[in-house]
N, C-alpha and C positions, 0 to 999 in steps of 0.2 A: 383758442383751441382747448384750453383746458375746460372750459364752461363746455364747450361741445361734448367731450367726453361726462362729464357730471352728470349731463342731461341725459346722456343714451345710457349711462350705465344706470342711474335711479329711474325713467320711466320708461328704458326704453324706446326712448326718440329714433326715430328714421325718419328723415327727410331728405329733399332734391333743390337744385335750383333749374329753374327752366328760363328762360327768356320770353317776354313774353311784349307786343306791342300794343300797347294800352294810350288812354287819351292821356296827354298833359298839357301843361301849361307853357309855354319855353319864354324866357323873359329878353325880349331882339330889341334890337335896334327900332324908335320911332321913325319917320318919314323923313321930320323934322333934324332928325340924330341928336347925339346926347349932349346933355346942360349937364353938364356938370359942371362945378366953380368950386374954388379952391378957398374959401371964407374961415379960415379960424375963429373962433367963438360965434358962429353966425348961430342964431337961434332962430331964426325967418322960419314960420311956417308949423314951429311948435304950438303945440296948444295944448299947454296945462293949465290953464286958468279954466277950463270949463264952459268958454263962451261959444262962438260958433261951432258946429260941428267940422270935423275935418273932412278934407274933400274925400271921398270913396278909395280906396288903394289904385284901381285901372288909371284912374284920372288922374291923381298927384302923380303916381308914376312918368306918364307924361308929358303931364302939364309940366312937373318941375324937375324931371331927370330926362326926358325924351325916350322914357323905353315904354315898353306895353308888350302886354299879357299875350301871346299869341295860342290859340290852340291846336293843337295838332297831336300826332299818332309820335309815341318814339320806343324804342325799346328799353323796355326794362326789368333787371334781373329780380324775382320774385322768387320764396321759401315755398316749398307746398311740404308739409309734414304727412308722410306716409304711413307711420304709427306713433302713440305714442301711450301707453297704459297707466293706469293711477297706481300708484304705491301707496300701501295699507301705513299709517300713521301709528305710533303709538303713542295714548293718552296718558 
């Protein structure tokens, strides 16, 4: 709250929130449903050594958790700034 005020009183900021239904990503449940496993110190699947690459993000998702990327439409709340003017610096 307090940064809100800062802003509109040095550049005179005015802005809105609108809703707005844009593309994303939603992260669901696979077909197969979820792997998860309960492993303390398990480092399966790490790879800091530098040797193979690791599988793409969609695919280890998965492959080794059973979730996956889905695309679709969702609402989300979005800033539109309706002014906002430069303030003269002193050098």
């Amino acid at each position: 709250m307090r940064l809100r005020t800062l802003l509109a009183e040095w550049f005179k900021l005015a802005f809105h929130r609108e809703t707005k239904d844009i593309a994303v990503y939603a992260l669901v449940v696979a077909k197969d449903g979820p792997k998860f496993k309960d492993e303390p110190g398990s480092s399966e699947g790490v790879n800091a050594s530098g040797g193979d690459a690791a599988p793409p993000i969609p695919a280890a998702l998965q492959e080794r958790l059973g979730l996956k990327l889905q695309a679709q439409k969702a609402p989300v709340e979005i800033i539109v700034i309706d002014r906002v003017e430069k303030v003269p610096t002193e050098n």
